[in-house]
C-alpha positions as CSV (number, residue, x, y, z in Angstrom):
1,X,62.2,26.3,-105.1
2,X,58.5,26.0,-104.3
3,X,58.3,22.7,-102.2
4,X,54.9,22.1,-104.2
5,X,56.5,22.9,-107.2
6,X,59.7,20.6,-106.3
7,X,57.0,17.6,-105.7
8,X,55.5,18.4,-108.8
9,X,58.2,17.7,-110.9
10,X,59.7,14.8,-109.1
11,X,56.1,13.1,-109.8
12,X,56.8,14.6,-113.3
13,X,60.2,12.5,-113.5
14,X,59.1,9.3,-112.0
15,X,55.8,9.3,-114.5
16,X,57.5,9.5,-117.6
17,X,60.1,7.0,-116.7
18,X,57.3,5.2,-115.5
19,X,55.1,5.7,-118.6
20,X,58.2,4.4,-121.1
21,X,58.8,2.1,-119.1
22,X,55.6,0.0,-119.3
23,X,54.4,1.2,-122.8
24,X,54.7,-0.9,-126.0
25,X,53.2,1.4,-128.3
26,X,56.4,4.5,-129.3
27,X,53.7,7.5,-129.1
28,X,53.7,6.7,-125.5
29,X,57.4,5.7,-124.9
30,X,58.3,9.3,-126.7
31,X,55.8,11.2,-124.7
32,X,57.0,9.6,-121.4
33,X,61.0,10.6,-122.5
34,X,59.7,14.1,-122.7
35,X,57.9,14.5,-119.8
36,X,61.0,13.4,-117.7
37,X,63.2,15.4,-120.4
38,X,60.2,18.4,-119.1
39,X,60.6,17.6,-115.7
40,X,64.0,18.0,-114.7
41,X,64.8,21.4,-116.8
42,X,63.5,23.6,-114.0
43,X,65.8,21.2,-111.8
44,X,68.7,22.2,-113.6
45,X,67.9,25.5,-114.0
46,X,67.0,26.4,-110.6
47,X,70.4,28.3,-109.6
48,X,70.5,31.2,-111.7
49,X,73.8,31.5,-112.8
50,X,74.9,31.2,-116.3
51,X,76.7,28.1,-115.8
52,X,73.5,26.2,-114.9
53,X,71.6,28.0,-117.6
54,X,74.4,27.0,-120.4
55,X,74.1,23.6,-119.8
56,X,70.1,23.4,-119.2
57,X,70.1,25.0,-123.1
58,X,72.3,22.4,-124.1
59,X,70.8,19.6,-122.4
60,X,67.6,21.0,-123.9
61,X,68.7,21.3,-127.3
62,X,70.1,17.4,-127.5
63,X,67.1,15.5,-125.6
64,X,65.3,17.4,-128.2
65,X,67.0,16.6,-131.2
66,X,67.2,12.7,-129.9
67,X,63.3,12.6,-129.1
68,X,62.9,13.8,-132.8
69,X,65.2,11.8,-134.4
70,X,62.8,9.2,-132.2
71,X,59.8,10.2,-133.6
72,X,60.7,10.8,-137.0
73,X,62.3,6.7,-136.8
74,X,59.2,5.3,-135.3
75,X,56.9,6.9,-137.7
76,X,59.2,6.1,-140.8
77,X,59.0,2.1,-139.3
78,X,55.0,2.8,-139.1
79,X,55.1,3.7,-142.4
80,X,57.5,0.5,-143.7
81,X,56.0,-2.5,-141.9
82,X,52.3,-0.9,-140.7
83,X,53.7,-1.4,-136.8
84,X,53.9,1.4,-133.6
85,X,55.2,-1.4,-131.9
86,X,58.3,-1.3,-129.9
87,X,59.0,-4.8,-130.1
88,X,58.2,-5.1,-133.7
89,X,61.0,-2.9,-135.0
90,X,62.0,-5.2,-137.8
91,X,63.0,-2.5,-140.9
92,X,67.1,-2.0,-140.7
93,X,66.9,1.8,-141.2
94,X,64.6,3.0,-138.6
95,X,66.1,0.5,-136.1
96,X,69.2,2.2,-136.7
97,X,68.2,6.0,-136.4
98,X,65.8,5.1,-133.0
99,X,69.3,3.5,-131.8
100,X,71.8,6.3,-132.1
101,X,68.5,8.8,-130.6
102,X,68.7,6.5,-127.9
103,X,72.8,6.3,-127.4
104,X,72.4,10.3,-128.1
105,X,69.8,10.3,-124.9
106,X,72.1,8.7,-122.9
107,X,75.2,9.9,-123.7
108,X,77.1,6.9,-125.4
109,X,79.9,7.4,-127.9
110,X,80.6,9.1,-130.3
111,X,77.4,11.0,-129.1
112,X,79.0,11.2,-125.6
113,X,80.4,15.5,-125.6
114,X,77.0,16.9,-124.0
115,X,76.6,15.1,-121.2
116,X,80.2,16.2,-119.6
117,X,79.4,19.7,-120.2
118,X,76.0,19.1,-118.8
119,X,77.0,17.7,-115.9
120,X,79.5,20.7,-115.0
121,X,77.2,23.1,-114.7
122,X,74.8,21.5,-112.6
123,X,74.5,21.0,-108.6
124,X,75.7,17.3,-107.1
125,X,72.6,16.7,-106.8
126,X,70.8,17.2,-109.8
127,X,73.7,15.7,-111.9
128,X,73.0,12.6,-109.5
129,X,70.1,12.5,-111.3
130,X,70.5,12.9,-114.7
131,X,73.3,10.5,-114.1
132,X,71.1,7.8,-113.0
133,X,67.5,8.6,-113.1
134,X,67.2,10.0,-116.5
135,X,69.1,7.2,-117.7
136,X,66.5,4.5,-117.1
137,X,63.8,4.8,-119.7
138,X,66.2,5.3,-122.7
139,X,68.0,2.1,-121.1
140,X,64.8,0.1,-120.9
141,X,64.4,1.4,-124.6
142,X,67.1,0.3,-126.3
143,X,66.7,-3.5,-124.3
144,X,63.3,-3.7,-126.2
145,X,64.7,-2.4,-129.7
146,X,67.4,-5.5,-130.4
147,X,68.8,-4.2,-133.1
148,X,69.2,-6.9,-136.1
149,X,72.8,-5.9,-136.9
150,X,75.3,-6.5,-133.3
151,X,77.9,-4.2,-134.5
152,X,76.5,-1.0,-133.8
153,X,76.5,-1.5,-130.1
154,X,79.5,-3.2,-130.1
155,X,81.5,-0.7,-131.6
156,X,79.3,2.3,-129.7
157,X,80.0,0.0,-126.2
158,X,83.8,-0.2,-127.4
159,X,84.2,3.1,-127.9
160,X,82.6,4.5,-124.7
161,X,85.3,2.2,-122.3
162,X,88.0,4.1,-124.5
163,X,86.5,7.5,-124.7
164,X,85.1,7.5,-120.9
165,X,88.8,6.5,-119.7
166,X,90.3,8.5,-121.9
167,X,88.4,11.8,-121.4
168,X,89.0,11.4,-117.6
169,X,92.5,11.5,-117.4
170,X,93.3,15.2,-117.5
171,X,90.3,16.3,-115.3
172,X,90.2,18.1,-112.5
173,X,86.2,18.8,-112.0
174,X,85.1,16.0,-110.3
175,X,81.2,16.3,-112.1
176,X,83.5,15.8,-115.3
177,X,84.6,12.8,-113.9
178,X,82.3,11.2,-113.2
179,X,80.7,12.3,-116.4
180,X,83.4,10.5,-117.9
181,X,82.9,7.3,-115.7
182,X,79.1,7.2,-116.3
183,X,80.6,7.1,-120.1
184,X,82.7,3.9,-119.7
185,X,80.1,2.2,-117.5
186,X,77.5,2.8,-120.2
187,X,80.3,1.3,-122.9
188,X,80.1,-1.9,-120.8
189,X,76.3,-2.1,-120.3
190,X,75.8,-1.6,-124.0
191,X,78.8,-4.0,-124.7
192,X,76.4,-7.1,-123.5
193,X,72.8,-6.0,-123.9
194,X,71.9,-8.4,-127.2
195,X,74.0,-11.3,-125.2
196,X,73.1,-11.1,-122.0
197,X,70.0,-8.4,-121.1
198,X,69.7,-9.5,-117.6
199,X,73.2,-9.0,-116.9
200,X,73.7,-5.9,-118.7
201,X,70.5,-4.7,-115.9
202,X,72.4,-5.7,-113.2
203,X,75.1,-3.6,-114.0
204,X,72.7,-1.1,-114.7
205,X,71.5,-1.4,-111.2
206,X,75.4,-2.0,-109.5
207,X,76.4,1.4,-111.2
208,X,73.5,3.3,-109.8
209,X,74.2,1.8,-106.4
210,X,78.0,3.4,-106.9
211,X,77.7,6.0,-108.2
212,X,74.2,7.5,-106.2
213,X,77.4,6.9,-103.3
214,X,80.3,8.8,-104.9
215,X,78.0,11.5,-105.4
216,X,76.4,12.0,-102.0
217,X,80.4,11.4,-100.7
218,X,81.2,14.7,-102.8
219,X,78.1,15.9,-101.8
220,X,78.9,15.7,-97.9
221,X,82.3,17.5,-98.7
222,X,80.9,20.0,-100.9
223,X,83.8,19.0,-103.3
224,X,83.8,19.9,-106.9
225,X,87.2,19.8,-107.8
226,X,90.5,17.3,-106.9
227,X,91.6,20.1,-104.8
228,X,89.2,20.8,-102.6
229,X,89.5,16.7,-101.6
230,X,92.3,17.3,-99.6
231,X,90.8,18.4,-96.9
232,X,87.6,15.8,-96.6
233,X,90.0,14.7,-93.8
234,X,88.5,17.3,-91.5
235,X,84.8,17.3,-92.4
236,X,84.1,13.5,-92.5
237,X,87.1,11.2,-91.4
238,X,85.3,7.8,-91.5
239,X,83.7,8.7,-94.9
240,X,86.9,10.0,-96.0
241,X,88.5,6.3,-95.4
242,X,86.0,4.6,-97.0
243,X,85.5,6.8,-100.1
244,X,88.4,5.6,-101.6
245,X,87.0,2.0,-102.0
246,X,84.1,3.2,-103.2
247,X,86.2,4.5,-105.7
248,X,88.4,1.5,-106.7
249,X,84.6,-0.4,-106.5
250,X,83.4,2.1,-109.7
251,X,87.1,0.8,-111.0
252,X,86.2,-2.6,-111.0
253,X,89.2,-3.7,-108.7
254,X,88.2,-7.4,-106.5
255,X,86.9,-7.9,-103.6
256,X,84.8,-5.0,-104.1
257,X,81.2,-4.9,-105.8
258,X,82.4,-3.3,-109.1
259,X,84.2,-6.3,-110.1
260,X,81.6,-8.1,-110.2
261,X,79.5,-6.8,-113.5
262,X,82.9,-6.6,-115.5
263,X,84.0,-9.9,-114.2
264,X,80.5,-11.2,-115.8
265,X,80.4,-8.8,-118.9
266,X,84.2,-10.5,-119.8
267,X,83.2,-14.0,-119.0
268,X,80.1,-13.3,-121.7
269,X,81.9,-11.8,-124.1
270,X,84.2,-14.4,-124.7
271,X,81.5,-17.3,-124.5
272,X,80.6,-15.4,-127.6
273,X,83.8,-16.0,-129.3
274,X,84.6,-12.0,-128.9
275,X,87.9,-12.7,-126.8
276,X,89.2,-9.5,-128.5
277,X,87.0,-7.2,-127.4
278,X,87.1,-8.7,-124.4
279,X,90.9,-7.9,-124.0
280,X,90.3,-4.5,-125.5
281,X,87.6,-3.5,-122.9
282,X,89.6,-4.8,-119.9
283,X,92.8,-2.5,-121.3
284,X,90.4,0.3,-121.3
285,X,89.4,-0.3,-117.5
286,X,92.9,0.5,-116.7
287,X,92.2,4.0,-117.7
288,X,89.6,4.6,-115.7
289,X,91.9,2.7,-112.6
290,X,94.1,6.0,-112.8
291,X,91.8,8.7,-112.7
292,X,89.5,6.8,-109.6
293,X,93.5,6.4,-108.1
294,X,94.0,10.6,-108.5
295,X,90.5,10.5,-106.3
296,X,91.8,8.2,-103.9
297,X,95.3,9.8,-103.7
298,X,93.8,13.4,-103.1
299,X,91.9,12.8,-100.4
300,X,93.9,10.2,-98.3
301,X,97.5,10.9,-99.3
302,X,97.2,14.6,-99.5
303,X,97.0,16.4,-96.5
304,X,95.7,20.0,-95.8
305,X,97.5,22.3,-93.1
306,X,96.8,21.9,-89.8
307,X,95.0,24.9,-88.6
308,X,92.0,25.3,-86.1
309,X,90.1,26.0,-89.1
310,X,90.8,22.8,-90.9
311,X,90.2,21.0,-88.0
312,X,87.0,22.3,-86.6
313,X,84.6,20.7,-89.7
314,X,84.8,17.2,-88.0
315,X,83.1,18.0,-84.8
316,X,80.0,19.9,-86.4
317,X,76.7,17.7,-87.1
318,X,76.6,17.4,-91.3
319,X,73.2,19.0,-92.6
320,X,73.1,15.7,-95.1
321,X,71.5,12.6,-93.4
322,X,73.8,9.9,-93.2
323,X,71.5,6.8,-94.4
324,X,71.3,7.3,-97.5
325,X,75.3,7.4,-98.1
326,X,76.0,4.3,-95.7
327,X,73.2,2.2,-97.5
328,X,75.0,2.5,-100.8
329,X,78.4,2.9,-99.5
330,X,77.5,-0.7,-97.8
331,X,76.2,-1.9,-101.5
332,X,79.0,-0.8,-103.1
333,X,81.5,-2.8,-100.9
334,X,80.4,-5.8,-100.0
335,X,77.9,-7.2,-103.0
336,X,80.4,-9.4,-104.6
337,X,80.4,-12.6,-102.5
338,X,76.7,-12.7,-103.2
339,X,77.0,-12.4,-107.0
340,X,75.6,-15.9,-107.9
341,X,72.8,-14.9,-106.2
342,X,72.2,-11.5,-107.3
343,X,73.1,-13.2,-111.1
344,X,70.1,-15.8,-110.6
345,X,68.0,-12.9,-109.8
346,X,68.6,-10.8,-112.1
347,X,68.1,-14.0,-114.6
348,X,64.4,-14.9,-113.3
């Protein structure tokens, strides 16, 4: 791609996110969404092979349909209580549509089966950012909308944990995978955003941190599959030993960072007398344990013949700078003694 071109449309995606983000009037929130939703289809479209071209029609297809369903639910609210206000969504029924468009945008459940397809046929890269990037303004969003009735992101939130651990258990594409974890992680996010908005941030921001490092780990392997793990061994040894903790991190398993937002989201929960689907959400984790285990058992217990072909990977420079990874491998790992800290933070 056209470096000028490539600068272009990154400007293009940090604008609209930008725009959304500060706007309070919805003509401007929707017209930021679609000039990131704009922005990025030439990103994904950029290899042309059919795969990539597949899911930049469907990716297409449903940001459109959710920024309509937007438009058409912030105009009906205009025309019920005189308001383009974000924070003065007050009707029921247009709170409700601009809701599911947002859980549509994002990929929550039941409105989750796009975004693994998506993410499939798409380079490491680029599905590192609609994973995390392209998440942000319909995030930001849905904090502003507070939705009057609790139940429809507590059973969306419920049933992303179950659906995103679920899904993942019979997967051998790792973009699917982590498709499938970015599904759970949004379950919990959503799970405590009318409770708690400034915790349900910070695990906004913890799961970028993990997972911008599980993908530049995959990245630095060229892995796109469980097979192809095996033999990380040879191309990045020290990587290859930490990778696995990063893994058990997006689990949630103590002492690592990932703990840390669940640990929070649970203690919340049940402060609000919903010990139940507190339980239920912590059940689901376990699901998503076992598929982050496969990860972890194919690239350390799982070892790839020992040829001079195999072996030579290790001793050539890697074309991917190494900052970048360490910086959130190093987030992803060692956050959690600092979490009253990084909880008064976020709480400011």
């Amino acid at each position: 791609m056209n470096p000028y071109v490539f600068i272009a449309l990154v400007f293009g995606l940090a604008g609209g996110t930008s725009i959304t983000a500060t706007s309070s009037h919805w003509l401007l929130a929707w017209m930021g969404l679609e000039m990131g939703t704009l922005a990025i289809i030439p990103l994904m479209a950029q290899h042309h092979h059919p795969r990539a071209v597949e899911a930049t029609t469907k990716y297409f297809l449903t940001q459109a349909t959710a920024a309509a369903m937007l438009l058409f639910a912030s105009t009906t609210n205009a025309w019920f209580t005189g308001q383009w206000e974000i924070s003065q969504m007050t009707h029921p029924l247009p709170t409700m549509m601009i809701t599911m468009a947002l859980a549509l945008k994002i990929g929550l459940a039941p409105l989750h089966t796009w975004l693994p397809e998506v993410l499939q046929g798409l380079s490491l890269t680029t599905a590192l950012i609609l994973s995390t990037w392209q998440k942000l303004a319909p995030f930001i969003l849905l904090l502003q909308v507070n939705p009057t009735n609790p139940t429809i992101l507590i059973t969306m939130g419920v049933a992303s944990t179950i659906i995103g651990g679920w899904g993942g258990l019979n997967q051998t594409q790792l973009r699917k995978l982590l498709a499938y974890s970015s599904i759970a992680h949004l379950g919990w996010m959503v799970l405590v955003m009318q409770f708690s908005p400034s915790l349900s941030l910070l695990t906004l921001t913890i799961y970028f941190t993990m997972t911008f490092s599980a993908f530049l780990t995959f990245k630095l392997n060229n892995s796109t599959n469980i097979n192809s793990l095996a033999i990380s061994w040879a191309k990045a040894p020290v990587v290859t030993a930490l990778t696995p903790l990063v893994l058990l991190s997006l689990a949630g398993l103590p002492p690592l960072t990932g703990f840390m937002p669940k640990w929070l989201i649970l203690q919340e929960l049940t402060k609000q007398s919903l010990a139940p689907v507190a339980t239920l959400v912590a059940l689901s984790a376990l699901l998503s344990l076992y598929f982050y285990l496969r990860l972890a058992h194919a690239m350390t217990l799982t070892t790839s013949p020992n040829n001079l072909t195999g072996l030579a990977p290790w001793r050539l420079d890697p074309a991917q700078t190494a900052t970048p990874l360490a910086i959130s491998t190093t987030g992803t790992l060692t956050l959690l003694p600092v979490t009253p800290a990084t909880s008064a933070l976020f709480a400011l």
